[in-house]
C-alpha positions in Angstrom: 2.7 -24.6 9.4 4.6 -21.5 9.6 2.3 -18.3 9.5 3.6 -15.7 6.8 3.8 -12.3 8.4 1.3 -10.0 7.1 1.1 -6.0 6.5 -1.3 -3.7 6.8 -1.9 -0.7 5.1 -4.2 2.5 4.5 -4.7 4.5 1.2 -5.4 7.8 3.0 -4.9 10.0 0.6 -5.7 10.9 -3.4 -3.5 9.9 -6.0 -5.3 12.7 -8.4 -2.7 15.0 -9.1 0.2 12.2 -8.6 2.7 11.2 -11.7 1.4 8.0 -13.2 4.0 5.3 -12.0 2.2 6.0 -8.2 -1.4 5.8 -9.1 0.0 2.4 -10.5 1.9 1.2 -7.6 -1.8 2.4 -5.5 -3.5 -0.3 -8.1 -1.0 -2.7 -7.7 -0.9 -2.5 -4.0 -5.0 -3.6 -4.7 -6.4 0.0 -3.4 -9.6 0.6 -5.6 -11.2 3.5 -2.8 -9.8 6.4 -0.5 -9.4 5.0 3.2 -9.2 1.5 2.4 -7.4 -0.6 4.2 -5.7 -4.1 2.9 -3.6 -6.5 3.5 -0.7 -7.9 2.1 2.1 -10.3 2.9 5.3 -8.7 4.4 7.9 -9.2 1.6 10.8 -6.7 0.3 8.7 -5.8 -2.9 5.5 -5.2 -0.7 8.1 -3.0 1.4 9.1 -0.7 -2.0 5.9 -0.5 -3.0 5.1 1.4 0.0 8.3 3.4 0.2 7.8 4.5 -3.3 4.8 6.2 -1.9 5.1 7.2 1.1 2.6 10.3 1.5 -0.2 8.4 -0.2 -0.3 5.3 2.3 -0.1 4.6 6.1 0.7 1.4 7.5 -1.3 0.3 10.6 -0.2 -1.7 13.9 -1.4 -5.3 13.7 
């Protein structure tokens, strides 16, 4: 079986006083609390997603 490669990534900081589409993209990305930490599989959208917000999450070394 070929493993899918995986990303992971931090929601480090508040999405309070962000425009609306980014506290979306945070919920779609599955964030629900400050300094969580999930993981997703390595695609282009999961890729956007995190470009489009950039100073909200980190993405961690495997």
């Amino acid at each position: 079986m070929a493993e899918t490669k995986k990303i992971r990534i931090q929601y480090y900081r508040s999405a309070i006083a962000t425009p609306t589409k980014h506290k979306l993209v945070v919920k779609g990305l599955g964030f629900t609390r400050l300094n969580q930490i999930v993981e997703r599989v390595d695609t282009e959208s999961t890729r956007g997603m995190v470009k489009a917000i950039p100073h909200l999450v980190r993405i961690l070394e495997n």
